[in-house]
TIROFI-802907 format. One line per field, with one value per atom (N, C-alpha, C): atom name; residue number from 1; x negated, y negated, z negated. Coordinates in nm, 3 decimals, decimal comma, padded with zeros to 5 digits. Atoms other than C-alpha are relative to their C-alpha. Layout:
REM residues N
at	[CA/...]
i	[NUM/...]
px	[X/...]
py	[Y/...]
pz	[Z/...]
***
This chain:
REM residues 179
at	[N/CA/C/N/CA/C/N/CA/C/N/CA/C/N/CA/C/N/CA/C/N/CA/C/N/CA/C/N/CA/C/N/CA/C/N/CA/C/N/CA/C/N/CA/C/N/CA/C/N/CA/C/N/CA/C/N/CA/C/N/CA/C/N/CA/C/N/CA/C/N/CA/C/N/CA/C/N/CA/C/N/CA/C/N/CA/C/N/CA/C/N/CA/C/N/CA/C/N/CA/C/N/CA/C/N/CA/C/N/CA/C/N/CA/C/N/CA/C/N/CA/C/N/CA/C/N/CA/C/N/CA/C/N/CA/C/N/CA/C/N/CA/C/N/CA/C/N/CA/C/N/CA/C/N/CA/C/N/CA/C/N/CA/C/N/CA/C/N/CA/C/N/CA/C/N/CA/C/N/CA/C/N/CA/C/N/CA/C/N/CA/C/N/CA/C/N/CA/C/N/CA/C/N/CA/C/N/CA/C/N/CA/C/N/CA/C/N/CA/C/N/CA/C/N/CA/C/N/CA/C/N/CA/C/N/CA/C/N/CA/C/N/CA/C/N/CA/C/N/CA/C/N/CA/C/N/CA/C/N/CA/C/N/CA/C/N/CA/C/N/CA/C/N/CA/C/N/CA/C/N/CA/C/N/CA/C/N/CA/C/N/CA/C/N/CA/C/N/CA/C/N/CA/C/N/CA/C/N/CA/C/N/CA/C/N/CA/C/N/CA/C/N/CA/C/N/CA/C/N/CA/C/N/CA/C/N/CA/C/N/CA/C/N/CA/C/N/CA/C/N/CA/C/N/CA/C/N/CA/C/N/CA/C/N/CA/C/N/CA/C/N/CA/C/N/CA/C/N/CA/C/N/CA/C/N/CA/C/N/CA/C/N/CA/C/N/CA/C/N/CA/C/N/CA/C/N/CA/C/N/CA/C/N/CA/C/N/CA/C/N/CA/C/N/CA/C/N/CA/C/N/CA/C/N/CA/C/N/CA/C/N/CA/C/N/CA/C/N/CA/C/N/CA/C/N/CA/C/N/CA/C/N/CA/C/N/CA/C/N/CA/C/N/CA/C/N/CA/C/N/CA/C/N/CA/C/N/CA/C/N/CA/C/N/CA/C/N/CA/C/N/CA/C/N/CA/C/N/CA/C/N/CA/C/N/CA/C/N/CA/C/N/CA/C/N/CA/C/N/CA/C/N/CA/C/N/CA/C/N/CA/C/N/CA/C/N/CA/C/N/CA/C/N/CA/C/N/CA/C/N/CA/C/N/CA/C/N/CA/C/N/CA/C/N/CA/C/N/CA/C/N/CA/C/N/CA/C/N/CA/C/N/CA/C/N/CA/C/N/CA/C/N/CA/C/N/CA/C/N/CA/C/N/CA/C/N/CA/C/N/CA/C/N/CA/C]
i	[1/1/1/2/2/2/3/3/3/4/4/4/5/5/5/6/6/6/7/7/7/8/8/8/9/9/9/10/10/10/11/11/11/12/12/12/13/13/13/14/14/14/15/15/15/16/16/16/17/17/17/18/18/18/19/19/19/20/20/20/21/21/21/22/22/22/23/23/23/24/24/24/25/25/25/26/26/26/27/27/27/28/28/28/29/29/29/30/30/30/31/31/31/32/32/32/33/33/33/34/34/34/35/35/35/36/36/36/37/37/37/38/38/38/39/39/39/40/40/40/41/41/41/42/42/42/43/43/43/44/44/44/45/45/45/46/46/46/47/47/47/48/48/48/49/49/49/50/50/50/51/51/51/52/52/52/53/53/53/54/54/54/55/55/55/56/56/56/57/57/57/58/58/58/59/59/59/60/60/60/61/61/61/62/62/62/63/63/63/64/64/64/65/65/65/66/66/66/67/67/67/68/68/68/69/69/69/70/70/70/71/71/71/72/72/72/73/73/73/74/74/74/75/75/75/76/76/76/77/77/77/78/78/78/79/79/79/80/80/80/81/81/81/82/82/82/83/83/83/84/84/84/85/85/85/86/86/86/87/87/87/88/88/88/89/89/89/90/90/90/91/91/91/92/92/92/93/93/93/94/94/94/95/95/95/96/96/96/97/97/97/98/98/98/99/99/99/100/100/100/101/101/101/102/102/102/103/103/103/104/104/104/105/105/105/106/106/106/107/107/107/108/108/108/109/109/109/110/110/110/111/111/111/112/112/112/113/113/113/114/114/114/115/115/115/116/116/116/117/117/117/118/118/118/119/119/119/120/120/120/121/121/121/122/122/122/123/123/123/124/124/124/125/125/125/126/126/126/127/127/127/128/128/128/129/129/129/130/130/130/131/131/131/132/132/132/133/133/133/134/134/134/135/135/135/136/136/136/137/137/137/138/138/138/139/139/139/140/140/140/141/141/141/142/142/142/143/143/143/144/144/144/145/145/145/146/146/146/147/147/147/148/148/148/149/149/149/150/150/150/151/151/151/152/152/152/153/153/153/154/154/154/155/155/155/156/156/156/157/157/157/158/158/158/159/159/159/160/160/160/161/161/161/162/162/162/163/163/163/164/164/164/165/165/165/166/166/166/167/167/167/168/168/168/169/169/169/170/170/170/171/171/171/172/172/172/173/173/173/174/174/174/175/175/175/176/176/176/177/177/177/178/178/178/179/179/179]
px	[00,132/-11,287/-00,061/00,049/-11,292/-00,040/-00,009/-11,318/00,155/-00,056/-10,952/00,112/-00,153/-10,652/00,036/-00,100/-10,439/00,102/-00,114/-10,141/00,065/-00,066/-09,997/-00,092/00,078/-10,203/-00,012/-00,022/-10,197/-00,116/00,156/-10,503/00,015/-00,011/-10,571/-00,190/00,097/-10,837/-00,049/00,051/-11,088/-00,074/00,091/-11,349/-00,072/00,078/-11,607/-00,113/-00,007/-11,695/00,156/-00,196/-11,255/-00,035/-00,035/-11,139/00,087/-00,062/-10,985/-00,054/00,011/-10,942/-00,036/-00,016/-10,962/00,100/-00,146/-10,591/00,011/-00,005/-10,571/00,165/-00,121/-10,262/00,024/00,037/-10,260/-00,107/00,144/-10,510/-00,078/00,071/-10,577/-00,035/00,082/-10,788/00,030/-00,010/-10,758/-00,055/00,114/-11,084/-00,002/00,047/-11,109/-00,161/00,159/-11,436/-00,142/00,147/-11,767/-00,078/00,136/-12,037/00,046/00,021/-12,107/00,086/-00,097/-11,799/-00,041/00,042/-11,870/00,206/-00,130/-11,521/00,024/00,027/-11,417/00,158/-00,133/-11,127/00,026/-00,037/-10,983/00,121/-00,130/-10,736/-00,061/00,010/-10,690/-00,064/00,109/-10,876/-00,095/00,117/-11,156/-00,156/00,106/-11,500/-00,099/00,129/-11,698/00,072/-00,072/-11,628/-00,123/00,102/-11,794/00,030/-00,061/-11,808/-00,063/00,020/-11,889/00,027/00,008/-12,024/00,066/-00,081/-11,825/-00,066/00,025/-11,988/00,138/-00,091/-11,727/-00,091/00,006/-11,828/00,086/-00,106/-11,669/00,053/-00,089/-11,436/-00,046/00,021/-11,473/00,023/00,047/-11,596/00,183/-00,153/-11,254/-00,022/-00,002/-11,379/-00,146/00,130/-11,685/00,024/-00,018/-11,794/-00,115/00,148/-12,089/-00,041/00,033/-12,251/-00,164/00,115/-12,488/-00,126/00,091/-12,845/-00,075/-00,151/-12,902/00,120/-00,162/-12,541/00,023/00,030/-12,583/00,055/-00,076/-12,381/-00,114/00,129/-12,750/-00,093/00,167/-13,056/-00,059/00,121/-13,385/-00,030/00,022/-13,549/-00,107/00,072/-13,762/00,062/-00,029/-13,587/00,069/-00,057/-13,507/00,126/-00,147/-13,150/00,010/-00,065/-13,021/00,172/-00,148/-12,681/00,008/-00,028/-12,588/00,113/-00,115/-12,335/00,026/-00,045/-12,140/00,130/-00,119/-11,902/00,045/-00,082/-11,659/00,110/-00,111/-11,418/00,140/-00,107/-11,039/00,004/00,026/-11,078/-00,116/00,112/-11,362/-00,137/00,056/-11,643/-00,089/00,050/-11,943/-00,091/00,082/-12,110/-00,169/00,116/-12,471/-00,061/00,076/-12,638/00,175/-00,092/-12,312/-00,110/00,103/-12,450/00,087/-00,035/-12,442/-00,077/00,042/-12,553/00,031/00,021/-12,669/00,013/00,050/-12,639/00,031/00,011/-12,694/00,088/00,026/-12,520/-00,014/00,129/-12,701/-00,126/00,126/-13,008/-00,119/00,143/-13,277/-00,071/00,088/-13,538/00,035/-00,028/-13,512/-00,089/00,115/-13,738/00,096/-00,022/-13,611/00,196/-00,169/-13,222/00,114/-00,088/-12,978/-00,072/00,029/-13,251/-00,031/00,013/-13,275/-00,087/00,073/-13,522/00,054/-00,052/-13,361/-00,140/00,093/-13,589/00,050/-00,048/-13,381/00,095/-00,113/-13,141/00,102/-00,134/-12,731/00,072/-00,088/-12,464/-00,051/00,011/-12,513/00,084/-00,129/-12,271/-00,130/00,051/-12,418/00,100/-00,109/-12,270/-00,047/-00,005/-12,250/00,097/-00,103/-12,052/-00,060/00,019/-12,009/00,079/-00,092/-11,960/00,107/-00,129/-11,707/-00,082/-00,132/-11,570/-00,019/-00,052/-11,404/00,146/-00,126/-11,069/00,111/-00,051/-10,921/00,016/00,034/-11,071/-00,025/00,101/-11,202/-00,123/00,144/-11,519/00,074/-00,067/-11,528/-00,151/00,100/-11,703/00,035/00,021/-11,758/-00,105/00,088/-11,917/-00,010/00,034/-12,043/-00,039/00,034/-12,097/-00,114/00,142/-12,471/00,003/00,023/-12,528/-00,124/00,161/-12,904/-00,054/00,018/-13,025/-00,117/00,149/-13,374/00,001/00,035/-13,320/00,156/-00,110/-12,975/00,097/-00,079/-12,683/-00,105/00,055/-12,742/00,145/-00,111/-12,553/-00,044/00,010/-12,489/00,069/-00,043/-12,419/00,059/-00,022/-12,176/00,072/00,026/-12,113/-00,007/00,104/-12,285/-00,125/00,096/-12,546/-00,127/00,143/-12,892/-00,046/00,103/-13,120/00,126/-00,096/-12,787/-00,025/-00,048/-12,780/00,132/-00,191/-12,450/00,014/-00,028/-12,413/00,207/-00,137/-12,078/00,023/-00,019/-11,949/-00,014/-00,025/-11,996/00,096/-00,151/-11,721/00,042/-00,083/-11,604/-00,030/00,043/-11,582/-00,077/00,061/-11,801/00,044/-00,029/-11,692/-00,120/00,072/-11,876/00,054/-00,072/-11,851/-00,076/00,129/-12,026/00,090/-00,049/-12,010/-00,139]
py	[00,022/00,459/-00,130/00,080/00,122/-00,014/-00,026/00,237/-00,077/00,036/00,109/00,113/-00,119/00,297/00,061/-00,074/00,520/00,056/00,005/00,533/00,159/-00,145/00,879/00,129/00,020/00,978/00,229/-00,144/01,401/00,071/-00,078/01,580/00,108/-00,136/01,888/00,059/-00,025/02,047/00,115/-00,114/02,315/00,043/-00,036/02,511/00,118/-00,116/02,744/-00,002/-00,120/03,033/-00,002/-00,045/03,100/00,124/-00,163/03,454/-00,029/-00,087/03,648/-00,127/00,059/03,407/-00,101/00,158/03,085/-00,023/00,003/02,923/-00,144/00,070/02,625/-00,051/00,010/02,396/-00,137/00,116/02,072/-00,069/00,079/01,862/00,053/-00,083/02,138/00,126/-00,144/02,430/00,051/-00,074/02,708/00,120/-00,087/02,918/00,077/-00,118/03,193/00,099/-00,086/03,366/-00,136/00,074/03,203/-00,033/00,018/03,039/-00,135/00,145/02,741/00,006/-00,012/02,629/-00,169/00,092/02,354/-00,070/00,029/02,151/-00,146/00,072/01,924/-00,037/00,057/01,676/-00,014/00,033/01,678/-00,016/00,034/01,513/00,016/-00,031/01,560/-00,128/00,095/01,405/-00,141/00,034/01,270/00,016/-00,022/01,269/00,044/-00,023/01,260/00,070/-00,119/01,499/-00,062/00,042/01,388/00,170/-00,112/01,730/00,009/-00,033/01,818/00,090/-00,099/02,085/00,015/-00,042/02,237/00,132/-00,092/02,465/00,049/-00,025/02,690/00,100/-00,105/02,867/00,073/-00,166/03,174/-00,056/00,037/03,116/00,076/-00,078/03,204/00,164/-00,142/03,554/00,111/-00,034/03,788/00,186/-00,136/04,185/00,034/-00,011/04,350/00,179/-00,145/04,683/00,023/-00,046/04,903/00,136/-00,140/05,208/00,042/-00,063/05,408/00,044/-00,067/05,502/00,036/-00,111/05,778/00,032/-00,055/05,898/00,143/-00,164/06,220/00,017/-00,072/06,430/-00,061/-00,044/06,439/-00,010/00,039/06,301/00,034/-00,028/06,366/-00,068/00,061/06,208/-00,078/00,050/05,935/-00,030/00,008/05,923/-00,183/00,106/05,535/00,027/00,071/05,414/-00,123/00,149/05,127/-00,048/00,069/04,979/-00,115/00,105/04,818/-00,049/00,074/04,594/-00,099/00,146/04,353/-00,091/00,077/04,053/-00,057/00,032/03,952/-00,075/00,071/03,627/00,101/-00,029/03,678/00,052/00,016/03,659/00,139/-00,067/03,928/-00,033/00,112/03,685/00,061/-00,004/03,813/-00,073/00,096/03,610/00,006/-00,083/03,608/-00,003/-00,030/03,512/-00,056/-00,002/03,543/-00,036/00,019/03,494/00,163/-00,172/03,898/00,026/-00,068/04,089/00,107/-00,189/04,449/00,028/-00,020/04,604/00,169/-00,167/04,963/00,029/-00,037/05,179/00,141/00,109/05,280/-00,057/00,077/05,074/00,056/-00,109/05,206/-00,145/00,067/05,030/-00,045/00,079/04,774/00,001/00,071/04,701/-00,056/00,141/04,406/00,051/00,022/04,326/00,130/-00,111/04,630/00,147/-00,117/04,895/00,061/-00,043/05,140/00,154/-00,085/05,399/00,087/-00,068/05,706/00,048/-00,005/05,741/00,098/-00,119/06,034/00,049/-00,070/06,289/-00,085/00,075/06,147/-00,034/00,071/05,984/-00,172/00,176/05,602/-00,027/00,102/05,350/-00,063/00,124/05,116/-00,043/00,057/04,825/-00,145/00,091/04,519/-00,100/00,105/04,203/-00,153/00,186/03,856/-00,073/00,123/03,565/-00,093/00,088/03,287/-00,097/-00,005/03,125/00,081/-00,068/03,383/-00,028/00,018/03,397/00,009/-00,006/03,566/-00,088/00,010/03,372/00,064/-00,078/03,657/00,059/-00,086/03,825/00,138/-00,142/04,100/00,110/-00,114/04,426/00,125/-00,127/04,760/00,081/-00,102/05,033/00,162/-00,086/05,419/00,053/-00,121/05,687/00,097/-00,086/05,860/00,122/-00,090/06,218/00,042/-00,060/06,278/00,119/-00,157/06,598/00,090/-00,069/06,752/00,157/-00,160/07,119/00,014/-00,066/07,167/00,060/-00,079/07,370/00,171/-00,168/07,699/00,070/-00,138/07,987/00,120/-00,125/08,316/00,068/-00,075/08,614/00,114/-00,077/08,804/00,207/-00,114/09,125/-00,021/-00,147/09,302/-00,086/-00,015/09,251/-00,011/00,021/09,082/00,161/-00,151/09,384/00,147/-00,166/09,646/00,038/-00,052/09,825/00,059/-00,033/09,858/00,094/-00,084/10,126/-00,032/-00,015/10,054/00,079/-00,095/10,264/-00,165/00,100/10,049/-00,099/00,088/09,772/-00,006/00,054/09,769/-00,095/00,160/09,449/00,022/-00,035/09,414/-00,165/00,101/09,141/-00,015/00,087/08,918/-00,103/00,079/08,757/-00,157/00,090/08,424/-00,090/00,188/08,082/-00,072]
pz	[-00,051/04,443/-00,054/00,035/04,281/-00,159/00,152/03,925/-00,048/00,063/03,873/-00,067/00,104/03,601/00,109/-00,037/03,811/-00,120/00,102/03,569/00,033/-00,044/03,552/00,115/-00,145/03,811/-00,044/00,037/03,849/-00,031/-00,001/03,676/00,005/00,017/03,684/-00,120/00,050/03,428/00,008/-00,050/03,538/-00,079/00,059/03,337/00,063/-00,090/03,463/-00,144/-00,048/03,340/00,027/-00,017/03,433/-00,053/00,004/03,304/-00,123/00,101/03,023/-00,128/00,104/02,656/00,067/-00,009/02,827/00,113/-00,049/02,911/00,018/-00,094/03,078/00,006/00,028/02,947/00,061/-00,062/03,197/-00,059/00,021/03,025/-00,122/00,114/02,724/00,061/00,029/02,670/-00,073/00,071/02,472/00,014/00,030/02,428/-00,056/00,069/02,259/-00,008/-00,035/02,359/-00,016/00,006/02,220/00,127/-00,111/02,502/00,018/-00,060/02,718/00,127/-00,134/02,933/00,086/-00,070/03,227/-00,008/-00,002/03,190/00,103/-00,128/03,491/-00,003/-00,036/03,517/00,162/-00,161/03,901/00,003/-00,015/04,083/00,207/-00,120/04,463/00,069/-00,083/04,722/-00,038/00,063/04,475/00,065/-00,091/04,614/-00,088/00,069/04,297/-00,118/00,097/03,986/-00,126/00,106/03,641/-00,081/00,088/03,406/-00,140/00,094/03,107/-00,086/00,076/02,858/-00,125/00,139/02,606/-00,035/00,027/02,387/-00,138/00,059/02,183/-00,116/00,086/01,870/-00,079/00,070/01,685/-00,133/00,128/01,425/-00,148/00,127/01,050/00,008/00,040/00,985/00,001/00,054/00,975/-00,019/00,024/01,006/-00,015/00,013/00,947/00,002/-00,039/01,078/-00,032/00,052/00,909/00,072/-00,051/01,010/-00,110/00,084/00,843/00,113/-00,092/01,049/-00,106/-00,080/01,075/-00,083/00,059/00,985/00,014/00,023/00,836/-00,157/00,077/00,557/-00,135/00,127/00,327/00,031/00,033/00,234/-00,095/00,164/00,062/-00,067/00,114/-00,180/00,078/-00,098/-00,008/00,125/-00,100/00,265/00,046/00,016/00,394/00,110/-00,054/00,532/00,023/-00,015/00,697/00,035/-00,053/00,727/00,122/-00,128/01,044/-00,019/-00,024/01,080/00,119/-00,100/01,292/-00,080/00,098/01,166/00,118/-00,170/01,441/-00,082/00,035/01,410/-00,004/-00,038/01,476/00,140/-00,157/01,858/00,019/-00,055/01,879/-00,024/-00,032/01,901/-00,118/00,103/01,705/-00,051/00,095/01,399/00,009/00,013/01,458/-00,115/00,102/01,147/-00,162/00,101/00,837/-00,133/00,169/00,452/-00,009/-00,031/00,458/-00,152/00,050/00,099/00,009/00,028/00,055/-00,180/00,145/-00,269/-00,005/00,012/-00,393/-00,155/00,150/-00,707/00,010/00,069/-00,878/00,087/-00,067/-00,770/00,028/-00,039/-00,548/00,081/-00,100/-00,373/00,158/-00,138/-00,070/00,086/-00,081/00,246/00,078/-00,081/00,422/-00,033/-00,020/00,522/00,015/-00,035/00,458/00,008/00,061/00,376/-00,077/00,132/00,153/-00,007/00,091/-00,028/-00,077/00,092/-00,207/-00,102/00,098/-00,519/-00,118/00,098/-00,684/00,067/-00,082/-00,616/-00,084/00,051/-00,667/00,117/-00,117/-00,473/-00,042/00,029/-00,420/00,123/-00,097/-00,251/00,007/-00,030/-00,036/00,066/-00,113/00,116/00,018/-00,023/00,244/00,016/00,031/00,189/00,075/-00,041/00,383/-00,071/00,073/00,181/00,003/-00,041/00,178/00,087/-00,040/00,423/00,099/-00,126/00,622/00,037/-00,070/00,777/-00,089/00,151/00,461/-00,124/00,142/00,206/-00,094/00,066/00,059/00,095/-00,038/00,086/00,099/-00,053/00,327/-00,015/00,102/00,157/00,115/-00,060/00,340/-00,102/00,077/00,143/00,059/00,004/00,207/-00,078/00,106/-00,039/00,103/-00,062/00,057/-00,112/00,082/-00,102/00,027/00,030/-00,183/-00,105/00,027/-00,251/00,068/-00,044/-00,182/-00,002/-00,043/-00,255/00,040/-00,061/-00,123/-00,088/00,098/-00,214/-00,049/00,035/-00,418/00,020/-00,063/-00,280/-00,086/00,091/-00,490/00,069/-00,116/-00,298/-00,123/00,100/-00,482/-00,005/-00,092/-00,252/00,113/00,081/-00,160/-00,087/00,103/-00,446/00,083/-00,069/-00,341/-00,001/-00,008/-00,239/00,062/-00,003/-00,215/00,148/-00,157/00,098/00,026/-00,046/00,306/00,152/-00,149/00,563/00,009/-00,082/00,786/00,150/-00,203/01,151/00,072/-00,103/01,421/00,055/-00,029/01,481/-00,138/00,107/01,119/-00,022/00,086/00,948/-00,140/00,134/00,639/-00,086/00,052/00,393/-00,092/00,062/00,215/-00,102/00,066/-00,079/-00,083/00,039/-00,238/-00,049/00,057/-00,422/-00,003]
***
């Protein structure tokens, strides 16, 4: 009470939010989960409590998850795409703004961050890559193969013969044949 040392004296160290990824080692922490923790030295029958903010941020970059919108087999010609992603430390903890590139092959047209313009029929990879530093020390790349295609498959019907007519009895099976 007089502001003097207490030598040894028993602390105990608290943090609020408490839960899941933050561990509590007598006078250490060990955070895992990104945010703003309130951290508070106590010792018993104290009256006044000084605390202080600890903000924790996410560790170097370590996985990266993409998705295609929409996520569909085949596209037309014109048709735009975007790649979504998320980049999540070790811990979970996701990156909000990474040094993220898009790139297309072959090369089609962009509008803004991760979309894309099909400007011919073909397959094209897209993907996206976060730069260094991550957890690895390498880059971490994700890619998708898109198949664009405006008139579709062609089907050849090879029996029965366009136009033929096929009388069968009722309940038989009739086969079919095609490529």
């Amino acid at each position: 009470v007089f502001g003097n040392l207490i030598p040894d004296a028993p602390l105990e160290l608290l943090a609020a939010p408490f839960g899941e990824a933050v561990n509590l080692f007598g006078l250490r922490a060990v955070i895992e989960r990104a945010g703003q923790y309130t951290m508070t030295c106590s010792i018993e029958g104290a009256t006044e409590f000084v605390s202080a903010l600890l903000e924790v941020r996410p560790a170097l970059p370590a996985t990266l998850a993409m998705q295609l919108f929409p996520d569909r087999a085949l596209f037309g010609v014109g048709e735009v795409v975007s790649l979504e992603w998320t980049a999540l430390d070790r811990f979970g903890n996701r990156i909000q703004n990474p040094s993220i590139e898009f790139s297309a092959v072959p090369a089609i047209p962009t509008f803004g961050q991760g979309r894309f313009r099909f400007d011919a029929e073909g397959v094209f990879r897209l993907c996206a890559a976060v730069g260094l530093p991550t957890e690895s020390g390498e880059p971490l790349v994700r890619c998708v193969d898109v198949a664009v295609n405006s008139t579709g498959p062609s089907i050849v019907c090879d029996t029965p013969f366009d136009g033929e007519m096929v009388e069968t009895p009722i309940g038989e099976p009739l086969l079919f044949a095609g490529r």
